[in-house]
C-alpha positions as CSV (number, residue, x, y, z in Angstrom):
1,X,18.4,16.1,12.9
2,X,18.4,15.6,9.3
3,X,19.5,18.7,7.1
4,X,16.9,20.5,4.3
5,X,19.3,18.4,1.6
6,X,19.0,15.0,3.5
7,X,15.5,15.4,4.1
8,X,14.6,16.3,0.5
9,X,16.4,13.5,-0.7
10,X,14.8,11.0,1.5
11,X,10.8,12.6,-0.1
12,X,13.2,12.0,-3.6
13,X,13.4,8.1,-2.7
14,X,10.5,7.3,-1.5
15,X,8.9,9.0,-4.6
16,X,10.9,7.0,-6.5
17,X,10.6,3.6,-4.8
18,X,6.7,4.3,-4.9
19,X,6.5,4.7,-8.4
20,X,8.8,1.8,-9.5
21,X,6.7,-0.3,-6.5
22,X,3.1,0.5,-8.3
23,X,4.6,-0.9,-11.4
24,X,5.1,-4.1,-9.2
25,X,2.4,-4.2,-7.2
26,X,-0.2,-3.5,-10.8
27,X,1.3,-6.5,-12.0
28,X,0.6,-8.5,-8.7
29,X,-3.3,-7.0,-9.6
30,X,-3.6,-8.0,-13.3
31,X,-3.5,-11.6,-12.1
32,X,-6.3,-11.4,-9.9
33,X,-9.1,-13.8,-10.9
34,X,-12.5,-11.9,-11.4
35,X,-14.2,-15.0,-10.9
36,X,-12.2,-15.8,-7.8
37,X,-13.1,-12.6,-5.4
38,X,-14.9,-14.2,-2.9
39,X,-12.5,-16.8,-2.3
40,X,-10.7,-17.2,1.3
41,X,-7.8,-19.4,2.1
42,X,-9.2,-19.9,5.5
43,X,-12.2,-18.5,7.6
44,X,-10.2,-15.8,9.1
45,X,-8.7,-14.3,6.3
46,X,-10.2,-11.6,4.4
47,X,-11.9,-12.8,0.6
48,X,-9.2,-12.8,-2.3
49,X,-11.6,-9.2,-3.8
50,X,-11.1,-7.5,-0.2
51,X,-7.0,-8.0,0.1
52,X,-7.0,-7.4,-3.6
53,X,-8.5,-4.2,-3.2
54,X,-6.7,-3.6,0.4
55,X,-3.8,-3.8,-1.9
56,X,-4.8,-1.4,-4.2
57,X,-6.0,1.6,-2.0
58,X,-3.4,1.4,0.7
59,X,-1.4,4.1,-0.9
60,X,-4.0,6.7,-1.4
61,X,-5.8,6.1,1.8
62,X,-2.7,6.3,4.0
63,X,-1.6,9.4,1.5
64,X,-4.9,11.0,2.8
65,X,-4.5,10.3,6.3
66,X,-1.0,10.9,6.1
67,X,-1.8,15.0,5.0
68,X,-3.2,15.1,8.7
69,X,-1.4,16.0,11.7
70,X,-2.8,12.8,13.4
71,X,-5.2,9.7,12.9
72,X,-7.6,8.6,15.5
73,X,-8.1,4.6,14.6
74,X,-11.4,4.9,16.5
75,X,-12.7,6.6,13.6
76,X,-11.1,4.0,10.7
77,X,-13.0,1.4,9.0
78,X,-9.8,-1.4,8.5
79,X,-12.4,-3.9,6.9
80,X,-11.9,-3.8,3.0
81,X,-15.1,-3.8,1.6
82,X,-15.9,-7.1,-0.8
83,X,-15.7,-5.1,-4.2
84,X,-17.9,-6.4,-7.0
85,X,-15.6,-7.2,-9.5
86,X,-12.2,-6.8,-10.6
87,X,-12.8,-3.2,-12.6
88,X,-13.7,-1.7,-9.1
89,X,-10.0,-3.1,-7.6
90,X,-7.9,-2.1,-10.8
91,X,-9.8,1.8,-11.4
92,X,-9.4,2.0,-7.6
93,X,-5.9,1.4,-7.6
94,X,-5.4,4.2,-10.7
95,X,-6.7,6.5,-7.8
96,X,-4.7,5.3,-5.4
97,X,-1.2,5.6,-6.9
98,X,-2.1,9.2,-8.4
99,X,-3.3,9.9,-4.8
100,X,0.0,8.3,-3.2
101,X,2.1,10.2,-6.5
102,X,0.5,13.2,-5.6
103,X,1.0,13.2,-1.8
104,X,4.5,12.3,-1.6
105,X,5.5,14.6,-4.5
106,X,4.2,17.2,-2.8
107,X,5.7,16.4,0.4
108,X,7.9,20.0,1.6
109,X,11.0,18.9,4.0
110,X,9.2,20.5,6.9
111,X,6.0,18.4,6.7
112,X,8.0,15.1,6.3
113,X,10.0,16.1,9.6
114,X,7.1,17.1,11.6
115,X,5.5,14.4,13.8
116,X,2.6,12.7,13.1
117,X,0.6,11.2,15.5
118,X,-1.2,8.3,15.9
119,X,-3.9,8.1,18.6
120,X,-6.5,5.7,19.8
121,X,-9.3,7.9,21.5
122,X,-7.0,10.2,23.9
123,X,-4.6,7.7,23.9
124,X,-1.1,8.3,22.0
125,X,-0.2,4.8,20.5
126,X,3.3,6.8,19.0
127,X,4.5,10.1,17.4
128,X,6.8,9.5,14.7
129,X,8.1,11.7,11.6
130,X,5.5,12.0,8.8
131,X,8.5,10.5,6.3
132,X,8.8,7.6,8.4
133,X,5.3,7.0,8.7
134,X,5.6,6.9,5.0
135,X,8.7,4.1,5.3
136,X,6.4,2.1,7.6
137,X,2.9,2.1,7.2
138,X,2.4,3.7,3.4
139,X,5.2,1.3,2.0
140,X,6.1,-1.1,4.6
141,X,2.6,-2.1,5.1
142,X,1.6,-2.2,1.4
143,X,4.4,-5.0,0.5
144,X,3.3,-6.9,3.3
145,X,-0.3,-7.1,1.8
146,X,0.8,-7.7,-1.7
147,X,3.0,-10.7,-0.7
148,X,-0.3,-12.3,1.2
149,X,-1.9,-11.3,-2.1
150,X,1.2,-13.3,-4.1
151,X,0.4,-16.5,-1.9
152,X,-3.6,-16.3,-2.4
153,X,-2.6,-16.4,-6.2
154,X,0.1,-19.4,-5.4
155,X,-2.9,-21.4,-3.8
156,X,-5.6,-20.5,-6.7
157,X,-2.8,-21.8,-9.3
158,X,-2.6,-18.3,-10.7
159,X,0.7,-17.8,-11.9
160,X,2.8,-15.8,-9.6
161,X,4.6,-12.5,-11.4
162,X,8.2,-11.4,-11.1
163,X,8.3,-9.1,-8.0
164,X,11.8,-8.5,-7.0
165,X,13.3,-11.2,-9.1
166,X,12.0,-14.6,-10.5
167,X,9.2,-16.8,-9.3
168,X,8.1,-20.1,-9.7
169,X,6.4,-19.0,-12.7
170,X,8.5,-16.1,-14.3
171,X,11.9,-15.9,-14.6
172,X,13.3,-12.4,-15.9
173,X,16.7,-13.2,-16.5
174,X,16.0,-16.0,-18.8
């Protein structure tokens, strides 16, 4: 088991990774197309306005489930609403990082050790420790959704930003 030291330095990182990721992941949002929000790369995929806003409020809604003991999915909506235009995404994801900020800055060592649960019904789909939760479905899961996000702005001809080095489009070592 992790000591006080280890696990305060681990809420240190991910507060730090979160804040320089939000940087990323706002540039990712300023390229959104306002006009394009309804657009869908295929029938099955959700509307270029409902990942761009997935995208945005992933931090803040897992930062608000996370400050639970557990999380029943039976009792989640996982369809992003269709927002109705791209002010809606970007002052949503303002909330959403100072919610995240807030969450994870606050964080003690003893509540990012303690097990979370997540639960279908009375069903136990895992317990895991609230920090790695955090690792995994706060972070993990937001980069996932803001690299479909990258490739919906590849195949509208939006120019891709820098993420974790150059692009296509950007290059910042030039």
């Amino acid at each position: 088991m992790a000591t006080i030291v280890e696990q305060d330095l681990r809420i240190q990182a991910a507060v730090a990774e979160f804040r320089e990721e939000a940087s990323t992941t706002k540039r990712v949002l300023d390229r959104v197309p306002g006009d394009k929000l309804t657009w869908k790369p295929h029938e099955k995929s959700m509307s270029l306005g409902q990942l761009a806003s997935h995208v945005a409020t992933v931090p803040g809604g897992l930062a608000r489930i996370l400050q639970q003991d557990s999380f029943d999915v039976m009792q989640g909506s996982f369809v992003p609403p269709q927002p109705k235009n791209l002010e809606e995404i970007l002052s949503a994801y303002d909330q959403s990082m100072r919610d995240g900020e807030q969450f994870l800055s606050d964080l003690t060592p003893q509540q990012a050790n303690a097990m979370w649960h997540l639960r279908k019904g009375n069903k136990e789909l895992f317990a895991r420790p609230r920090i790695e939760v955090v690792r995994t479905i706060m972070l993990n899961h937001w980069y996932h959704h803001r690299g479909q996000l990258s490739v919906y702005l590849r195949l509208l001809e939006v120019p891709v930003p820098v993420i974790y080095g150059r692009s296509a489009d950007e290059d910042p070592f030039a």
